[in-house]
C-alpha positions as CSV (number, residue, x, y, z in Angstrom):
1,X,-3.6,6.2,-9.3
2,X,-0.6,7.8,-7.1
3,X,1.9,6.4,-9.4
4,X,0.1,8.6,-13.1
5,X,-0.3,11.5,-10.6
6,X,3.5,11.7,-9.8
7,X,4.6,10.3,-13.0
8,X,2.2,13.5,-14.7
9,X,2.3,16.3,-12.2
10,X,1.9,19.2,-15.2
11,X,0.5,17.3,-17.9
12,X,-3.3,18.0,-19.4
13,X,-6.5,17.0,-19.0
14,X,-6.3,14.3,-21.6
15,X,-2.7,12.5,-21.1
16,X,-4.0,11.7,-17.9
17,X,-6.9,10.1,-19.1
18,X,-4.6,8.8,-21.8
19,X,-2.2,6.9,-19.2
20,X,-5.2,6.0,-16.8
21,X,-6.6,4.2,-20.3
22,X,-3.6,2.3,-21.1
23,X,-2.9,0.9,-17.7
24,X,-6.7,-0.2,-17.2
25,X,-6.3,-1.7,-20.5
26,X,-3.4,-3.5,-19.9
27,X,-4.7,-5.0,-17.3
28,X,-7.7,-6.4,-19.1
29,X,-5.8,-8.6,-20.8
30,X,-4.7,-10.5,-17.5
31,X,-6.8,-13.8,-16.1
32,X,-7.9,-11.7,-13.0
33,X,-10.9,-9.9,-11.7
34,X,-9.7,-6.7,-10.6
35,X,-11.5,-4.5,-7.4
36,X,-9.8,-1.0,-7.2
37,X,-10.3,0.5,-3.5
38,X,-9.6,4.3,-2.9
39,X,-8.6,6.0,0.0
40,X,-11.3,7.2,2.6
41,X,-11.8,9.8,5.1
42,X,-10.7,8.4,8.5
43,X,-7.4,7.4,7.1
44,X,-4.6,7.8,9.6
45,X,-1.3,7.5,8.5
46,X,-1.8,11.0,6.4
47,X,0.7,11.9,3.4
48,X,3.1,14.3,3.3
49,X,3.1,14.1,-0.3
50,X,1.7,18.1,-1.3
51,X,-0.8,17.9,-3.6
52,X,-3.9,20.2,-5.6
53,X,-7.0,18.6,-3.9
54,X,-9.3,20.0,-6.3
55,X,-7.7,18.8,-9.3
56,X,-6.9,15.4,-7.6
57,X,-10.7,15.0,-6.8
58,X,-11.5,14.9,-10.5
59,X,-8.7,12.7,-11.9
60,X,-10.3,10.6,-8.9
61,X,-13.5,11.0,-10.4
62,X,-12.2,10.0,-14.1
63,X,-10.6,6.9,-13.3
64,X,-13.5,5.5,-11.1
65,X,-15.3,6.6,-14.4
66,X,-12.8,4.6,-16.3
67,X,-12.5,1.5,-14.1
68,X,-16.9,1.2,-14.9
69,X,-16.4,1.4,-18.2
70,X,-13.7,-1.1,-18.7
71,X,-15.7,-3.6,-16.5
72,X,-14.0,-3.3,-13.4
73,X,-15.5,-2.7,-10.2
74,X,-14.3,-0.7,-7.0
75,X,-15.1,0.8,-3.8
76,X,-13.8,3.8,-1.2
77,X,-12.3,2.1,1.9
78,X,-12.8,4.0,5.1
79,X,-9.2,4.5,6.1
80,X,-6.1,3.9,4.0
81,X,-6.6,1.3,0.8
82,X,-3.9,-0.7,1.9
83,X,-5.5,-1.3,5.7
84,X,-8.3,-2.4,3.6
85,X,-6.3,-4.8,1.2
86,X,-4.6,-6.1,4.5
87,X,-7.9,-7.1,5.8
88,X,-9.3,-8.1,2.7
89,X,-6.3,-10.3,2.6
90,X,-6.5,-11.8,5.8
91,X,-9.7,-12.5,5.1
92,X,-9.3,-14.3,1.8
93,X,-11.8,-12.4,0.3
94,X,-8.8,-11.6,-2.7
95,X,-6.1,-13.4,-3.4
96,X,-3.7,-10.9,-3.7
97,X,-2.9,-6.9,-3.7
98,X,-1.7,-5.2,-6.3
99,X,0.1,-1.5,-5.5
100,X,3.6,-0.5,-5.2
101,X,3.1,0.4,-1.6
102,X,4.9,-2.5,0.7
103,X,3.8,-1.4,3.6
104,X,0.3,-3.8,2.4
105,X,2.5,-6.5,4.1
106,X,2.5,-4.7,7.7
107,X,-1.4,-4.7,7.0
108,X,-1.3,-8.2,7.0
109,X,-1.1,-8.7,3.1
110,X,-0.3,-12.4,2.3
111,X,0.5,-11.7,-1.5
112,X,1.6,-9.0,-3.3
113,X,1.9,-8.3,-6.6
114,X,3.8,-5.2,-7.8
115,X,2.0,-3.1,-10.7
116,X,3.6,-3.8,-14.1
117,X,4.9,-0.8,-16.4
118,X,4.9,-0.9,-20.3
119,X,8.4,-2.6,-20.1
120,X,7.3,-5.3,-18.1
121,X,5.0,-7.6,-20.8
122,X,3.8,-10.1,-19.5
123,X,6.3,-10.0,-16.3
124,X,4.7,-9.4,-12.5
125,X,6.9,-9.4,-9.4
126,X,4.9,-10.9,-6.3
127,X,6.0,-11.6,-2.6
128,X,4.8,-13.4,-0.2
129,X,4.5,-12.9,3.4
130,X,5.3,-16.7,4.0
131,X,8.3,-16.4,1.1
132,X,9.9,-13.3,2.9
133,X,9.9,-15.1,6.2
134,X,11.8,-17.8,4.5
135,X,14.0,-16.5,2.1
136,X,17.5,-16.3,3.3
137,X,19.1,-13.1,3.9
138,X,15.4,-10.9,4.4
139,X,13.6,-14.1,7.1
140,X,11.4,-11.5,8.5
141,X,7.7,-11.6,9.8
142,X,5.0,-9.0,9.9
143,X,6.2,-7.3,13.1
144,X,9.7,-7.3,12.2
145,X,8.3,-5.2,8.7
146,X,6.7,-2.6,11.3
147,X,9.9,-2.5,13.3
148,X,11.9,-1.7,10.5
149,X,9.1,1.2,9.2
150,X,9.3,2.7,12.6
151,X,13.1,3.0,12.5
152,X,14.4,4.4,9.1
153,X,10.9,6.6,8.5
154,X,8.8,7.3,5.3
155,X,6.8,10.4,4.5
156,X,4.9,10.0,6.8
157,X,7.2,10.2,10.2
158,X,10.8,10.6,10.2
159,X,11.8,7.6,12.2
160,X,15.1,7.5,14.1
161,X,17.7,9.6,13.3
162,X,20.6,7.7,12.0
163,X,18.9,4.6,11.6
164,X,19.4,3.2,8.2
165,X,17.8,0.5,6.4
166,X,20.7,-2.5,7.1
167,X,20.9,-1.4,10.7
168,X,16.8,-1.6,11.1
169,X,16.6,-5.1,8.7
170,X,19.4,-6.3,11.4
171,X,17.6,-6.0,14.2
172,X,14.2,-7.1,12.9
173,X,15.5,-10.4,12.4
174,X,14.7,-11.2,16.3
175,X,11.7,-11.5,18.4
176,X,11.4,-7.2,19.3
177,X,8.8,-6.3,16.0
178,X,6.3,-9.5,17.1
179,X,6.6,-7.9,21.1
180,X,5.4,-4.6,20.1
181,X,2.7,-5.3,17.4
182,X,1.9,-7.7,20.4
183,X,1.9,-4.7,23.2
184,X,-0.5,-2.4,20.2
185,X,-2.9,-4.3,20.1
186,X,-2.9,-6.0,23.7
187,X,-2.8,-2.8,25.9
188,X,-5.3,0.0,25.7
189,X,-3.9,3.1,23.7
190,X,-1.9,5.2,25.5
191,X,-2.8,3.7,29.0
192,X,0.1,4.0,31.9
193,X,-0.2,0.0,31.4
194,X,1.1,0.2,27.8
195,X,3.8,2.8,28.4
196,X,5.1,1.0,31.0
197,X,5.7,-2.1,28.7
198,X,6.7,0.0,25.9
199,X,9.5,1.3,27.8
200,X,10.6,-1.8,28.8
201,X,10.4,-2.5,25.0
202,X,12.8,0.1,24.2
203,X,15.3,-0.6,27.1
204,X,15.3,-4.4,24.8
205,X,15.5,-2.9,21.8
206,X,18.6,-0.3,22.9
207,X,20.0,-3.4,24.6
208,X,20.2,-5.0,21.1
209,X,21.8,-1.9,19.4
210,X,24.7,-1.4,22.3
211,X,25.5,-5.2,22.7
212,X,24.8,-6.7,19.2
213,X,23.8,-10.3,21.0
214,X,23.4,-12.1,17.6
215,X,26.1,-10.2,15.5
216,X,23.3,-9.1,12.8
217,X,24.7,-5.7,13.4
218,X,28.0,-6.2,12.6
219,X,28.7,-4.1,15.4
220,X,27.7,-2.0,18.6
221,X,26.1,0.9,18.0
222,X,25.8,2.9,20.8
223,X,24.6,6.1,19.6
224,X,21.5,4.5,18.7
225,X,21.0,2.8,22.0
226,X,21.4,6.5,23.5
227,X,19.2,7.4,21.0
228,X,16.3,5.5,21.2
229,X,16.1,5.9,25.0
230,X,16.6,9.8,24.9
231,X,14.0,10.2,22.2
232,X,10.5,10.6,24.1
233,X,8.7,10.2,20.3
234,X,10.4,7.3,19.2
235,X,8.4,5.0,18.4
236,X,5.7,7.4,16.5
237,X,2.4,5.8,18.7
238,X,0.2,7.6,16.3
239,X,2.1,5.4,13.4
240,X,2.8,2.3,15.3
241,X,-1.3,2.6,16.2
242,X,-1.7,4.1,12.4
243,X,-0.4,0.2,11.3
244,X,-1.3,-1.8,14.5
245,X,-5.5,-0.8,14.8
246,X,-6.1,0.6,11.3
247,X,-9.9,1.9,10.5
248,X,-11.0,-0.5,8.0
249,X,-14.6,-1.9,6.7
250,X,-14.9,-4.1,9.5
251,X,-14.1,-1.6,12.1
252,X,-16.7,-0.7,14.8
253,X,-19.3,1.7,13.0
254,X,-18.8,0.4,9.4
255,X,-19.9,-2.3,7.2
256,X,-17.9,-4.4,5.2
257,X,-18.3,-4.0,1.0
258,X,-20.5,-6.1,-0.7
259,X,-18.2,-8.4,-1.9
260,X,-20.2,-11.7,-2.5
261,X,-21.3,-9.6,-5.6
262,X,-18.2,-8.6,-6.8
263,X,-18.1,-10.0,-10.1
264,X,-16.8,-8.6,-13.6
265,X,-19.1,-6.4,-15.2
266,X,-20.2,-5.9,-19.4
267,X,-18.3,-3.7,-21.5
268,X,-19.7,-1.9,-24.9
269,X,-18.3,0.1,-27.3
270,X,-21.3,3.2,-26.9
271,X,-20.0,3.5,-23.0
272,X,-16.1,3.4,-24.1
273,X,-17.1,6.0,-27.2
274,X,-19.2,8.0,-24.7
275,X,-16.3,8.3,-22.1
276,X,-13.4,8.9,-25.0
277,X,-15.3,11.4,-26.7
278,X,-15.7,13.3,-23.8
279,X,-12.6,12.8,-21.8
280,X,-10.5,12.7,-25.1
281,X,-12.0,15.2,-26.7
282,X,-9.1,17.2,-29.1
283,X,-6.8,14.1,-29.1
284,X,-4.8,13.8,-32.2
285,X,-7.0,10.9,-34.3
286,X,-2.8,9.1,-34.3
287,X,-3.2,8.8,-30.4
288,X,-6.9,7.5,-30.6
289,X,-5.8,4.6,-32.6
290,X,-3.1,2.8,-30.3
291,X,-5.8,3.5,-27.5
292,X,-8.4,1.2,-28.9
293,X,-5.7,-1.2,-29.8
294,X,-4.8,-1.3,-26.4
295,X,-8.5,-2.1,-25.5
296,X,-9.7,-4.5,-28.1
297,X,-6.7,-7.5,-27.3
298,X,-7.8,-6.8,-23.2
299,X,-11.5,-6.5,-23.9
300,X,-11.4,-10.1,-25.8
301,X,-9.2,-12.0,-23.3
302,X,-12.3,-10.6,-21.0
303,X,-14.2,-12.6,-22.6
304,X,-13.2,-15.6,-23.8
């Protein structure tokens, strides 16, 4: 849903139910039973990303509209979506997660598959946590992801200054990702316990930017070292606690979905005609046409 919103920031009422259609639709066509989950409430790592809420709400409102009538089912995770596809994940409750966000893989994602655009056809790009642990040149685990999201920064925190992308891949190659994801979830949050050993973390970690032990840096970089230990918010503990103990379904005070029943639901024309006609409404007849092409290939691979 991000991806229309940004893609469509001024466009009307009815492209956006015009490119919600044609992605749902697409879909239909592929040997899987989608579940859409939506962002919740208790979320923590918050956007920076500005948007109209109001306006959001009922594009929100459409496509969970849209995703019924196509057959689909889905479900508002209590914290961020892709906590919930992590766990859901972990789990193997689904066999994989489809969304352009990576950061799924610091949930604990152990497939992703990356939402295909009208270009792609038949094409879809998946990783695998096991595959990027393996494959030569990225060989990283799941704490050395969070490592590397901690030091270059996203919208949601700004990281450390200075830190690109090659210097932060370099140095989550080694052990220091797995020790703090360790230290989260080990220590009580924001005890004395846990910042003693997170300070000890950083003394390793600065140790590894001023010496360059295993040459993945190519060099010492000690402005980073002196960075890292003169920066009293480096790492972000609402972030690093935002990926390490995320609120999901099966959190203390929730209940997981109903998933057992999760099963692809009927489609008729009357509830497609009832949602075009009115959501729709004033499209040129030339536009209505491709839609309901779109549909009628996806709604007979459904079920066949």
């Amino acid at each position: 849903m991000y991806q229309v919103e940004r893609e469509n920031p001024t466009n009307g009422h009815n492209t956006h139910s015009k490119a919600l259609f044609y992605q749902l639709a697409h879909l239909l066509s592929l040997p899987i039973n989608f579940v859409f989950v939506f962002d919740g409430a208790a979320r923590r790592l918050y956007r920076r990303i500005s948007r109209a809420h109001a306006g959001r709400s009922r594009l929100t409102a459409r496509f969970q509209e849209l995703i019924q009538v196509l057959g689909y089912q889905w479900y508002t995770a209590p914290g961020e979506a892709e906590a919930e596809l992590g766990r859901l994940s972990q789990l193997k409750i689904i066999h994989a997660a489809m969304t352009s966000d990576a950061n799924t893989l610091i949930f604990g994602t152990e497939e992703l598959m990356i939402p295909p655009n009208q270009n792609d056809e038949d094409k879809i790009i998946v990783y695998t946590s096991s595959k990027i642990f393996i494959t030569p040149g990225v060989r990283l685990r799941r704490g050395g992801l969070l490592l590397i999201a901690l030091l270059t920064g996203d919208e949601i925190h700004n990281g450390l200054a200075g830190c690109g992308p090659s210097f932060a891949h370099a140095v989550a190659h080694g052990e220091l990702g797995d020790l703090l994801m360790r230290v989260a979830r080990d220590y009580s949050q924001f005890s004395e316990e846990f910042l003693e050993v997170l300070e000890s973390w950083k003394l390793d970690l600065a140790e590894e930017f001023a010496t360059d032990p295993h040459g993945y840096l190519g060099s010492k970089q000690m402005v980073l070292a002196r960075l890292i230990m003169d920066s009293p918010s480096f790492p972000d503990l609402h972030v690093l606690y935002g990926y390490t103990s995320p609120i999901t379904s099966w959190s203390e005070n929730y209940s997981p979905p109903t998933y057992q029943s999760w099963a692809f639901l009927s489609q008729t024309w009357r509830k497609l005609q009832a949602f075009a006609s009115f959501n729709l409404a004033g499209m040129p007849a030339r536009f209505q046409a491709p839609l309901l092409n779109v549909y009628t290939p996806g709604l007979l691979c459904s079920r066949s």
